[in-house]
N, C-alpha and C positions, 0 to 999 in steps of 0.2 A: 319817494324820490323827489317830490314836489319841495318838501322842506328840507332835503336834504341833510338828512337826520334818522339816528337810529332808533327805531320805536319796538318797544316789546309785542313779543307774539300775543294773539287772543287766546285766552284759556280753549281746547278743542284742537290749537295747533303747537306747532314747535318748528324751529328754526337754529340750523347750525352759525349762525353769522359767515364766518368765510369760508365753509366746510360744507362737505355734502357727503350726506350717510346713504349706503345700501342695506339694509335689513331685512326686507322684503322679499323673496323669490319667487314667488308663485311663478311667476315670468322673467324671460330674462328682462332685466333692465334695460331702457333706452340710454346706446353709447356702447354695452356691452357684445361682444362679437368672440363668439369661439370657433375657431378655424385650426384644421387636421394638418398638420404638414404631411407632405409629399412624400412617400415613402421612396428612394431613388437608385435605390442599389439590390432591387428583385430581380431575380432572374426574367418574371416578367414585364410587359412593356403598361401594365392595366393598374401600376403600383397606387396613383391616385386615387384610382376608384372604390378601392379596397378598405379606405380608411373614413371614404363618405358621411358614412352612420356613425364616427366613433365624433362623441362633442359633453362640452358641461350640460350637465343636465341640471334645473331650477326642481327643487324638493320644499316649495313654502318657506321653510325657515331655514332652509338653507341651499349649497350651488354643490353639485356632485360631480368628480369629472369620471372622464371614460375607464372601464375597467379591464380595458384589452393593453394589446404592446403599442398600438397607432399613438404618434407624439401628437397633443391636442394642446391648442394655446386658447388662452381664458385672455382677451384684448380689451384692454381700454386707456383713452384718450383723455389727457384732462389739462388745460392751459392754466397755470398759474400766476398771479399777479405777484406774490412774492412768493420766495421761500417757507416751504409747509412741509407735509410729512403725509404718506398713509400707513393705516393700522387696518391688519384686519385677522378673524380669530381662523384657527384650521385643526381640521386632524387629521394625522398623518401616519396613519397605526401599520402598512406594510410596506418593507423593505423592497419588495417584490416592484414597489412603483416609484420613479425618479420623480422628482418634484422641487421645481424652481422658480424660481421668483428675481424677474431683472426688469430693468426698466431701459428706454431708448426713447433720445431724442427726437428734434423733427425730421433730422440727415438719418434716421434708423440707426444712427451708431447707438453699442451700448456706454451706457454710464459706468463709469468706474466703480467697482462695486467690491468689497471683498467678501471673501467664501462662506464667512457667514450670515451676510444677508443673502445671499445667493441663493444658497441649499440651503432646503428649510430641513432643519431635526425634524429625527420621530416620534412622534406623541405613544404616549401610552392608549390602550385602550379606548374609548371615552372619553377622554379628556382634551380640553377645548387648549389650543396656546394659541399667541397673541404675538404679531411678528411686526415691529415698525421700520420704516427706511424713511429717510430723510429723504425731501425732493428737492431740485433745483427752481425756481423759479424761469418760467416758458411752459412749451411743452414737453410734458412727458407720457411715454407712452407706456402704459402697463402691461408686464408678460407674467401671466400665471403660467407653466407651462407642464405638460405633466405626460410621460409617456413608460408603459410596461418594463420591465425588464426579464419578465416568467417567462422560460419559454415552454410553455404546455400548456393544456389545457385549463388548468386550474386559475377561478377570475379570484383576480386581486381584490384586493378592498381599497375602494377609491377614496379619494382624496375629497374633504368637505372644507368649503368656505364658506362663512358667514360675517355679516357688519363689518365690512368694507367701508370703511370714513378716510376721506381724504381733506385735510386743511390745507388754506393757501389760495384758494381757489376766488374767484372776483366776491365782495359782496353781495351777499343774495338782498332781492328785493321782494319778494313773497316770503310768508310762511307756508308750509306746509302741514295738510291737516293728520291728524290721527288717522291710524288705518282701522279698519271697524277690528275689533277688539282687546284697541287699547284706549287712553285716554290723558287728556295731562289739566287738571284741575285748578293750574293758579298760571297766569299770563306771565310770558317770559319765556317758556322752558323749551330746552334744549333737546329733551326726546318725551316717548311717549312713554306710560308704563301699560303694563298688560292687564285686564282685568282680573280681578280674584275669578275662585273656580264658584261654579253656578250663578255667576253674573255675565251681564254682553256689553256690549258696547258695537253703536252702526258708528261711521265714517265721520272724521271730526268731533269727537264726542269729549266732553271737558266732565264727566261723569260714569260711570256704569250701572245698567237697570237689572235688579237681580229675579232669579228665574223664580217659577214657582217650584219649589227645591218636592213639594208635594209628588209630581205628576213627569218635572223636569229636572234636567240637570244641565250643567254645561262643566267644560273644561277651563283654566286658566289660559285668558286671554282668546275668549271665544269671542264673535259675532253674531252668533243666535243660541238660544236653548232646542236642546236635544230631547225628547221624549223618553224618558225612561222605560227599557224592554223588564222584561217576565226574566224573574231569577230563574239562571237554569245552574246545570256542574261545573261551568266553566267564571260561574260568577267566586266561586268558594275553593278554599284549597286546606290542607290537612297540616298538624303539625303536631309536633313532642314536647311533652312539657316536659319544664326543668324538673328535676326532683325534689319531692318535697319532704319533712323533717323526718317521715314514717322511711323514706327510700324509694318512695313509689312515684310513678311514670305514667301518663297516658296519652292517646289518642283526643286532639281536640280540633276542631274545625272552624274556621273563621271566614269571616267574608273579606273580600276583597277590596283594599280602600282606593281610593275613595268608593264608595257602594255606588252605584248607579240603578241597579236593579231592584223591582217590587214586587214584595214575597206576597202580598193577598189578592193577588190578579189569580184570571183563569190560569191554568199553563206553568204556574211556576213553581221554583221546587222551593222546599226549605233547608234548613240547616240542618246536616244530620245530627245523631244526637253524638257524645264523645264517649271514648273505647274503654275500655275497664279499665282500673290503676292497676299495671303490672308494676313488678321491681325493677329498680332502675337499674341498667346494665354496670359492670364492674369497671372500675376507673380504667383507664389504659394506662399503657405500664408505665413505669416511674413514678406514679401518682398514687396517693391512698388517700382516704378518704375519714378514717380516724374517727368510724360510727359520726360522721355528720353526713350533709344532706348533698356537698361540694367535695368537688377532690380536690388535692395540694399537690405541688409535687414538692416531692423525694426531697432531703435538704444534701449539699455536696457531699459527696463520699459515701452515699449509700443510694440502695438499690431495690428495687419493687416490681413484682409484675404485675402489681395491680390487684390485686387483691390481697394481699399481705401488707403487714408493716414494713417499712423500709427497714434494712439491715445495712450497717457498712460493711463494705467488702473486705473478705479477710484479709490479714497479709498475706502480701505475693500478687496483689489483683489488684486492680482498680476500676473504675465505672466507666461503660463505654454511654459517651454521651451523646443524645440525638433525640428526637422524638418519634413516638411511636403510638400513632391515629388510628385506632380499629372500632371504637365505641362514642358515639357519637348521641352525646347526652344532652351537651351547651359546648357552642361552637368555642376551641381552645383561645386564650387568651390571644397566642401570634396570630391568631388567622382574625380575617375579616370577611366580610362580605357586603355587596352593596349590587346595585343596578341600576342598569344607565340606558338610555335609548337617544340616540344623535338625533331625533329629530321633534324630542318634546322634554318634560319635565317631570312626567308622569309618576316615573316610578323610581324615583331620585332617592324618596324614603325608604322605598320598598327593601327587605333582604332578599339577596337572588338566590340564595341558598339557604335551604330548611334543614338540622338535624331530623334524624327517624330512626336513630336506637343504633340498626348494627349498618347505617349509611348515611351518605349528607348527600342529600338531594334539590337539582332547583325547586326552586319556587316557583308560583304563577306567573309575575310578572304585572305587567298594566298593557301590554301588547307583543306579540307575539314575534317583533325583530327586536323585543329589547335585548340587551349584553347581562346575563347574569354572572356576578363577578365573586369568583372566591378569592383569596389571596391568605399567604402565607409567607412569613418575614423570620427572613436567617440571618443574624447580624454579622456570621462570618464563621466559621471551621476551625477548630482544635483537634490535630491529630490525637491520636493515643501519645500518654508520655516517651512509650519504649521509640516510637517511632514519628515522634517529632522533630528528628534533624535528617529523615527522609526525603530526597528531591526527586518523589516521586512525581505522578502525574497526576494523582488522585487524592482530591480533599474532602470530598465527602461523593454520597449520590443521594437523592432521592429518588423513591420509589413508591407508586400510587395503583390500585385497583379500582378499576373502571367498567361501568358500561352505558350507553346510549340506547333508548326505544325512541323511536322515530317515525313519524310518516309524512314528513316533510324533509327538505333540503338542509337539515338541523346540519351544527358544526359545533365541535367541540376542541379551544384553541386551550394548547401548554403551551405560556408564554412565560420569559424569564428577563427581570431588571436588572444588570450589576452596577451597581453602586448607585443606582438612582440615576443613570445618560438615558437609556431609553430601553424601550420595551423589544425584543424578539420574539416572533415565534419559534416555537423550537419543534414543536408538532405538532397537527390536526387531523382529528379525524372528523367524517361525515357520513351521514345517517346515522342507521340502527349498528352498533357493534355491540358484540356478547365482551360478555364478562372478560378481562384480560389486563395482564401487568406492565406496565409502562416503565423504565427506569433512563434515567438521568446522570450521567456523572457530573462534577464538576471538578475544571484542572485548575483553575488558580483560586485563590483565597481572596473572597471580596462577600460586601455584604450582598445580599441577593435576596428578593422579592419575586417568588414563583405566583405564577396567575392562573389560574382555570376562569375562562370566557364562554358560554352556552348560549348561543340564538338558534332559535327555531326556525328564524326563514329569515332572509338579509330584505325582503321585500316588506315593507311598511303596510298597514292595511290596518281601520279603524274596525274592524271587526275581527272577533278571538275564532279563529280555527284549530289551532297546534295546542292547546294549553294543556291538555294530557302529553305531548312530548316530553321529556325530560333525559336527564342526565343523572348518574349516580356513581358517588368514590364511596367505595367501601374501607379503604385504608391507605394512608400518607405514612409514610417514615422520611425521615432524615437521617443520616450520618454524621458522625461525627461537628454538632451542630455547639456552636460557643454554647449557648443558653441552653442546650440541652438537660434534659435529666436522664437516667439511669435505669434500664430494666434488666441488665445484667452485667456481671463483673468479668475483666479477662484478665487474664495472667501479664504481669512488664516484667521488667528487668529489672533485679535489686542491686543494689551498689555492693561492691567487693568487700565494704567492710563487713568484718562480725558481726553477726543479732543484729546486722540494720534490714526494715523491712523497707524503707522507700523505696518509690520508683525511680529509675533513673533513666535517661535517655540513651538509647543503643545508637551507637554511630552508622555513618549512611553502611547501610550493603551488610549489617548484622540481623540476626534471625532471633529471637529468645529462646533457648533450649530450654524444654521443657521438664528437663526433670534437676538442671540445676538453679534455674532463672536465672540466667546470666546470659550476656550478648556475645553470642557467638557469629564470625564472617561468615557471610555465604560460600560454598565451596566455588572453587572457580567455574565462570560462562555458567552461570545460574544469575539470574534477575529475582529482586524481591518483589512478591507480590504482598500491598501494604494491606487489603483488606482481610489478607489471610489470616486463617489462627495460627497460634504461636508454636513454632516447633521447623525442624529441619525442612517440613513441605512446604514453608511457609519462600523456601526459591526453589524457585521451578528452573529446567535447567533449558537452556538457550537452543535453538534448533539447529539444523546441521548448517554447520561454515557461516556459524554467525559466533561472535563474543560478547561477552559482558563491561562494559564501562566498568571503570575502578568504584563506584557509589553504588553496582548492581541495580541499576532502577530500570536500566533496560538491557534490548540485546540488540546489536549493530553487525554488518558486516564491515572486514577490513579491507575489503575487495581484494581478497587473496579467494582462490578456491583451488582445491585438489581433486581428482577423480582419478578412480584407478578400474582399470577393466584389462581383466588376468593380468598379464605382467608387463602392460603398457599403463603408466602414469599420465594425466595429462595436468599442467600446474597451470592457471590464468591468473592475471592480474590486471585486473578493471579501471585502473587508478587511471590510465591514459583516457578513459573515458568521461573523464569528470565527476565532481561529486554529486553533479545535479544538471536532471536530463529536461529538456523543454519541449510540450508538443502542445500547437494549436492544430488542430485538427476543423475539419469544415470548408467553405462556409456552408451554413444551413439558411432553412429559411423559415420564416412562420406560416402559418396562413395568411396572415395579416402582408407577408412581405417583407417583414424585420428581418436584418442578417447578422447570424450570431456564430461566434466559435465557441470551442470548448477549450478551454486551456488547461493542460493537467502539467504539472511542476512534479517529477521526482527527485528526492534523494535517493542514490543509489544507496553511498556507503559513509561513513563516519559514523559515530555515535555521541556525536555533542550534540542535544540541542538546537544550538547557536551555529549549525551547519543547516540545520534542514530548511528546508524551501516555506517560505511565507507565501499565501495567497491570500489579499487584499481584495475589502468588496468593498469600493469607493464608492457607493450608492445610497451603504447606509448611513455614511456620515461623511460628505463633499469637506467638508470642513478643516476636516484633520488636517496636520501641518504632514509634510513630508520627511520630517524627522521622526512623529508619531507612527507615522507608517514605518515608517525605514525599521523603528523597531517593537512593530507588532500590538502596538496601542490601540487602535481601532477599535473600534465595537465589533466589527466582527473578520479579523484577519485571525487567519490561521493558517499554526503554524505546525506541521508534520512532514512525516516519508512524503507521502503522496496527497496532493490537494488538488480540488479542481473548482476553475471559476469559469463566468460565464461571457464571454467579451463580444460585445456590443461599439462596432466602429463607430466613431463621430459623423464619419458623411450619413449624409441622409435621413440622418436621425432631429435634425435642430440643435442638437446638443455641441459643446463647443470642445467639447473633452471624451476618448474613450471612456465605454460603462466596464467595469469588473465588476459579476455583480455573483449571486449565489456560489460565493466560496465555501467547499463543504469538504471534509474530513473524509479521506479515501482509508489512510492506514496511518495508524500512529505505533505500532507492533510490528516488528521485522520477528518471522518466523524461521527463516530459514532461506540457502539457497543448495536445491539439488538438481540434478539431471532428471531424476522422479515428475511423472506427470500428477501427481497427488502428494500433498503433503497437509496431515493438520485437518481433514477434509473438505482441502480447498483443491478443484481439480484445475489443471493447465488442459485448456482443449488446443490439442494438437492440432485439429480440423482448423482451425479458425487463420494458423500461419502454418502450411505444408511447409515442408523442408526437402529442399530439389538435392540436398546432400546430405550423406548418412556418418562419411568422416570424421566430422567433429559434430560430439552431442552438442544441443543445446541446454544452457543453464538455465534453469528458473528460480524467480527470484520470489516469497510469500513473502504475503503485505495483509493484515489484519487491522480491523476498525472497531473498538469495543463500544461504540455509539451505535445503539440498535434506532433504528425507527420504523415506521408501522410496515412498509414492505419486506425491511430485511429484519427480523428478529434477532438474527444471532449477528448484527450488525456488518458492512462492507467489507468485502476482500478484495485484495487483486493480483495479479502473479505480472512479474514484469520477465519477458524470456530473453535474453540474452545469446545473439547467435554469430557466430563466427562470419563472413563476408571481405575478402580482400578486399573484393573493388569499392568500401566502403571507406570512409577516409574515421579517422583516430576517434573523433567524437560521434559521426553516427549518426542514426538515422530513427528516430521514433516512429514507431506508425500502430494505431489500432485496425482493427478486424474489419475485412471490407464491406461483411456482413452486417457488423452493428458500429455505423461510424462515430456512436455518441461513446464508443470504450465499452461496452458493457451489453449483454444481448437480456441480461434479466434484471437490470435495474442495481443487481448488489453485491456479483464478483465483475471485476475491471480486469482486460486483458491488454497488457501492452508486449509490444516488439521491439527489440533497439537493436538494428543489423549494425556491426562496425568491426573493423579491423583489430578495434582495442579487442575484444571479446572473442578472441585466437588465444589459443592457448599457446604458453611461451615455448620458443623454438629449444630443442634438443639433438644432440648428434642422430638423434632418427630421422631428421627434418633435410639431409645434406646428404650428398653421396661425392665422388670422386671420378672425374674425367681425364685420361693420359693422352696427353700432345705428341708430335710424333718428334723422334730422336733426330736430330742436328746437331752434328759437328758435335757429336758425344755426350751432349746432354737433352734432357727430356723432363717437360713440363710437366707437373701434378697439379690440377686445377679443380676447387671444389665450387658446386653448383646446388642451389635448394632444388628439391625433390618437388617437379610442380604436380597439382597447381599446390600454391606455398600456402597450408592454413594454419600457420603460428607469427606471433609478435613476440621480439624482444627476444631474452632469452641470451643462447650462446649466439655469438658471432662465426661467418661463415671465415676458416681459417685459411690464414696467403696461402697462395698457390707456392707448390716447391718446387725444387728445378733437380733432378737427379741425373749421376753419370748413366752412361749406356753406351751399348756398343751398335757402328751403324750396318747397315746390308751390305756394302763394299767390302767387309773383313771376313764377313761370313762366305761370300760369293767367290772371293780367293781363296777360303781356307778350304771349301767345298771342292772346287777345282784343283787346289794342288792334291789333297787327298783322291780324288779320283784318281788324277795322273798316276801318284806312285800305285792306286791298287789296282792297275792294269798294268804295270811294267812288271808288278810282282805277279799277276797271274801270267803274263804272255813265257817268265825266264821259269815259273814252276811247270809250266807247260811242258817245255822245251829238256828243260833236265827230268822228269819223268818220261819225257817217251825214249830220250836218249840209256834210260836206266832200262827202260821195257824191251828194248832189243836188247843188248847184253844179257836177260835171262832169257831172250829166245836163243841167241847160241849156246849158250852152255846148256839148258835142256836138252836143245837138236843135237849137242857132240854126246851127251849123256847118254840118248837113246841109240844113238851109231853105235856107242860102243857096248853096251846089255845085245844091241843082236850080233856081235861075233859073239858073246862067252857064252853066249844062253840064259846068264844067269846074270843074279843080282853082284853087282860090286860089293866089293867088300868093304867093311865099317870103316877101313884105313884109307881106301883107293876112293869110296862111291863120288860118282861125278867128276873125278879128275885122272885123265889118261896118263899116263908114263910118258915123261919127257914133256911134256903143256908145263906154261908156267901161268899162274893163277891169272896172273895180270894179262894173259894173252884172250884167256877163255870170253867171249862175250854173250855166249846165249845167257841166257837165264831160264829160271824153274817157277813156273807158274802151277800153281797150285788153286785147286778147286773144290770150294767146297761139296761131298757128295751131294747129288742130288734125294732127292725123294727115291725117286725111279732106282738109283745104287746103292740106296741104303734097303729099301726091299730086295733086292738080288743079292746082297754080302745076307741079309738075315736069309735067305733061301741057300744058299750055299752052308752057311754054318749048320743050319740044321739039315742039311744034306751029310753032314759027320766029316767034314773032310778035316776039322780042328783045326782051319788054319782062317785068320782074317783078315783080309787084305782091305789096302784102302787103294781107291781107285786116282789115279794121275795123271792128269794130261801133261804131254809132253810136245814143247813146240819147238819144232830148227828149223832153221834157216831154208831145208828140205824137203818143209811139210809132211814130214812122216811123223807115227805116230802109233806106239806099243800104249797099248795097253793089258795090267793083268785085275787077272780079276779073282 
């Protein structure tokens, strides 16, 4: 400063000129400050408190942040005199954790930033990236910021930063010295370098003093030598030799590099000796080996299983191409392997994965959180020829045999690259697991680099405990893999001409019949299944009141359904209800105090595609534009029936944008929709939504996931039940189970409810009846009315009221009336002329019998009843006649059979006289 003048560093030191590096962490840095935001939207009032303990933590060579949901800022402060820039390296390996990077003023406003300095990408594995933002000249304020988005138990993997260099900043006027061990040997330099391994270096040091490699050793970039311990089993590890020209194979042992340990001390062990030469196991398939020492594979169009020579495939077949990993002699050409540990250098050479005949197993290691890395590279997927113009869902799968021994907090990561953006996991497991099959599908066609990652304990520690832990694949296949070879042939489709044997491409929705080889269509509402063998099984046929798309790749409902129960029909149609249902369900909450929903998106009905509901996790890539989203571009949107994400409000969070975050594949297979509480066996629990009415069934809807993962094996279901509800309005109402509110009470069948008025079955003349108005002025209303309460939509309409003639009660009430009158004039006048007739035969009787007693006797047949000199017309008795009685008809039968032969009938005789003969 005196001469104002720039003078070179002393050798021992280094100097950035107008920059300032962090590389160092043992501690945090002076200036650096990590602070918890406030969590603000728990239910409880203690939200602060909870996040106390979550902060960066300093790991020596590098800053580690928190691995809960709590949002934690990594702060620093830096005044610049001009325009500069900071860099600094990170890894950012789970999607599970949001992570951003912005900068603000001295007013706290942010800088204008766009989305990709913002959100940082995800690194792969291991791997360091390097992220620069231009600064303004002033102050700027630095936000590392980084918060959860898991909601479970399960800790993330935090986020690492290391060598933090910011330019811009005032001229420095000191150098700074080396940190003890490293060193920078010529005056001038800019940083330090790290000592070679078995050398030190103390503080400022322009040299490195080497150990005695005898007795000691040290690591690169050390500050003192370490005493070398007593070889024990955890210094040495086992391996497979290639095969050599005889075909023979053995067991051989090696030490561990770099060695540290010494074999002619008390206590220590040696090197065993190496296992007999057995024969080397048989190429795996597609490969032969052609009596040499190396296998080849298979050249195009022909096929091997590995012990034989390849043969081309007859006519009528072709090669199915893939690979197929069961024998593990020298690791295959596509894979690699390597090992990595975030927080040294160590075992950067090392391979993390050893062959051992019939499995590939980790290696040792150089410490026990290193990353043992397999990897395996698919340049991309070729159907089979017959079913290459197929828009199925499926372009290949891989499948892998596993297991883990463990007695630590081991984890064993399947991660997947497409096209080289970034790294997913796709599944893990932890600890010990037995032996068992893992598979994969893959629905679009891209290059793709699968990963196997193995640590034995994510905690650092300079001393080996876990190094008997491992991991073991017994067998890798691929599908339908570009670069593939061949271990068996399948039947395509030949072209229609004569004696040609090629294969030809079957168009979408054809099957190859097997015994002409020729492409025949699926029969109708049948789906092709592509991985199938060739022949009519190869569609399977669609489940009840679901159809087939015209390409047959899948099965859709048209949201039409029938149900018939005895000889009532009931018809519904869904369509008023949209073709896609939305339910956020929640809110929840963490431990921590995070408040999260669940968002599940169904397609009910259509069967394009380009219908079904997209669910977006904008956490794994901030970046995207919103047309990339819009159509499904993302790293990890997805798109089926049924999908669920995890949505994380911006209040409370620091974040300036809702999280969508773990979007996962609920159903990508529509089964079927029936009234049945089982279908396919997938069971509807009725317990979960009682039904207060028995009127209209409910529908249910099956939804199938053919992505299996370690809790659900036969991968996700879900059944959506669709219930009828007037008082629900057209589009309805989602709701899951009150009992399990995350949808799901076992993790891998999903239950939803949609009550709405659409999901009424459509109105029929059984739905109405007829009400009659009362008759005015001759006419009379017909009025029709739905039959409450009303459980149908749409359908027939209720028809006009009609107006009919009729007649009123004033016509009836005179017609009534006059009728009475006349039948009481006509009883009173028959009254009156029978009694008037009833006397007349009482006198002629009474003159009848006057005159029988002068003669004594009966009149005669000419005179009887009429006297000499009477004229008829004068006569008025009359002759009443009576039938005998009982009492006279016993007295004439007494008399008869008394013999007198004669038989009389008895007759009353009435006159005017009251007298009164009778004979008997």
């Amino acid at each position: 400063m005196s001469a104002q003048e720039c003078t070179r560093c002393a050798a021992g030191s280094y100097s950035l000129g107008s920059g300032i590096r962090f590389d160092q962490w043992d501690s945090m840095p002076t200036g650096f400050s990590s602070l918890a935001t406030s969590l603000e939207n728990s239910p409880r009032g203690d939200d602060s408190l909870t996040c106390n303990s979550s902060s960066w933590v300093p790991q020596g060579n590098y800053l580690e942040s928190n691995r809960d949901e709590c949002t934690v800022s990594l702060i620093y402060a830096v005044h610049l005199k001009k325009q500069g820039s900071v860099s600094y390296e990170y890894q950012y390996p789970d999607n599970n954790l949001l992570f951003e990077f912005f900068i603000q003023n001295d007013q706290c406003q942010e800088m204008d930033q766009t989305a990709d300095t913002k959100w940082l990408k995800l690194t792969n594995h291991g791997e360091w990236a390097t992220h620069t933002v231009n600064l303004k000249s002033g102050t700027n304020i630095l936000y590392w910021r980084t918060g959860g988005v898991l909601m479970g138990s399960k800790v993330v993997k935090p986020v690492l930063l290391k060598n933090v260099q910011i330019e811009g900043v005032a001229y420095t006027s000191e150098c700074f010295p080396c940190k003890p061990g490293t060193f920078s040997r010529v005056p001038g330099s800019s940083t330090c370098e790290p000592c070679p391994r078995d050398t030190f270096s103390s503080h400022g040091a322009s040299s490195c003093t080497s150990c005695n490699t005898t007795t000691h050793y040290s690591a690169e970039g050390s500050a003192v030598c370490k005493e070398r311990p007593p070889c024990s089993r955890k210094d040495y590890f086992q391996i497979h030799t290639a095969c050599d020209h005889e075909g023979k194979t053995q067991v051989i042992y090696k030490w561990m590099e770099p060695k540290i340990c010494l074999e002619g001390v008390t206590g220590a062990e040696t090197l065993p000796p190496s296992g007999k030469r057995e024969p080397c196991p048989p190429c795996n398939p597609g490969f032969y080996n052609n009596d040499t020492a190396t296998c080849s594979p298979c050249p195009p169009g022909t096929y091997s299983n590995g012990m034989k020579p390849c043969k081309p495939c007859p006519a009528g077949t072709e090669p199915t191409l893939g690979y197929e990993f069961k024998w593990w002699n020298v690791l295959p050409a596509n894979m690699k392997t390597s090992c990595f540990n975030v927080g040294n250098s160590k075992c950067d050479s090392m391979n993390g994965w050893e062959v051992a005949g019939d499995h590939i197993q980790t290696g040792a290691g150089s410490s026990d959180n290193d990353y043992l890395i397999l990897n395996i590279h698919v340049p991309g997927f070729k159907l089979p020829t017959s079913m290459s113009s197929h828009s199925g869902t499926e372009f290949g799968r891989i499948t892998f045999e596993f297991e883990t021994l463990c007695t630590a907090d081991c984890e064993l990561y399947f991660m997947m690259d497409v096209n080289r953006k970034s790294t997913t996991v796709v599944e893990s497991w932890e600890k010990t697991k037995t032996r068992q099959s893992y598979t994969h599908i893959m629905t679009k066609n891209a290059s793709l680099s699968y990963t196997w990652a193995f640590q034995r304990t994510n905690q650092p520690s300079d001393v080996r405990r876990y190094v008997n832990d491992v991991a073991r694949i017994y067998s890798i296949s691929v599908s339908n893999a570009v670069d593939g070879v061949s271990s068996e042939c399948r039947a395509c489709a030949l072209s229609t001409e004569p004696s040609s044997s090629m294969c030809v491409p079957c168009p979408p929705g054809h099957y190859i019949d097997s015994r002409t080889s020729q492409c025949m269509e699926c029969p109708q509402n049948t789906h092709l299944i592509s991985h199938a063998t060739p022949g009519l099984d190869a569609c399977r046929p669609c489940g009840p009141a679901s159809n087939s798309d015209k390409d047959h790749s899948l099965c859709y409902s048209d949201c039409h359904f029938t149900h018939t129960d005895g000889n009532v029909t009931l018809t519904y149609d869904f369509s008023p209800l949209g073709s896609v249902g939305l339910l956020m369900n929640g809110p929840s909450f963490t431990s921590k105090g995070t408040k999260y929903y669940h968002q599940f998106n169904i397609s009910l009905c259509g069967g394009q595609v380009k219908r079904w509901k997209l669910c977006i996790d904008n956490v794994t890539d901030l970046s995207i534009t919103d047309s990339q989203r819009e159509k499904g571009e993302g790293a990890s949107a997805v798109k089926t029936f049924i999908c669920q994400s995890t949505i994380i409000p911006a209040s409370g969070r620091g974040f300036h944008t809702a999280l969508s975050s773990q979007s996962i594949n609920l159903a990508e297979t529509f089964l079927g929709a029936t009234v049945e509480n089982t279908l396919d066996g997938i069971r509807a629990r009725t317990e979960l939504f009682p039904q207060t009415s028995k009127n209209v069934p409910d529908v249910n809807f099956y939804y199938r996931s053919l992505e299996a993962t370690a809790s659900c094996e036969s991968g996700r279901s879900a059944v959506v039940t669709l219930r009828c509800n007037p008082e629900k309005s057209t589009k309805g109402e989602l709701s899951v189970p009150s009992q399990c509110p995350a949808g799901t009470c076992d993790g891998c069948t999903f239950h939803f409810l949609w009550e709405s008025s659409g999901a009424c079955p459509t109105c029929t003349e059984r739905d109405y009846h007829w009400i009659e108005g009362a008759c005015k002025g001759g006419h009379q209303e017909m009025l029709y009315v739905w039959t409450e309460p009303k459980l149908c939509m749409g359908g027939v309409s209720l028809p006009e009221k009609k107006t009919m003639p009729c007649e009123g009660m004033e016509f009836w009430v005179r017609l009534g009336a006059g009728l009475g009158a006349f039948t009481a004039v006509l009883l009173v006048s028959l009254t009156c002329y029978f009694w008037k007739k009833n006397k007349r035969l009482e006198y002629k009787y009474s003159r009848l019998v006057m005159s029988a007693n002068k003669e004594c006797e009966m009149p005669g047949a000419d005179s009887c009843a009429v006297m000499e000199g009477e004229n008829e017309g004068d006569m008025e008795d009359e002759v009443v006649y009576t039938k005998p009685s009982l009492l006279g008809k016993l007295k004439a039968i007494a008399s008869k059979v008394r013999g007198n032969g004669e038989n009389y009938e008895n007759m009353q005789l009435n006159s005017s006289h009251s007298k009164a003969l009778v004979w008997s």
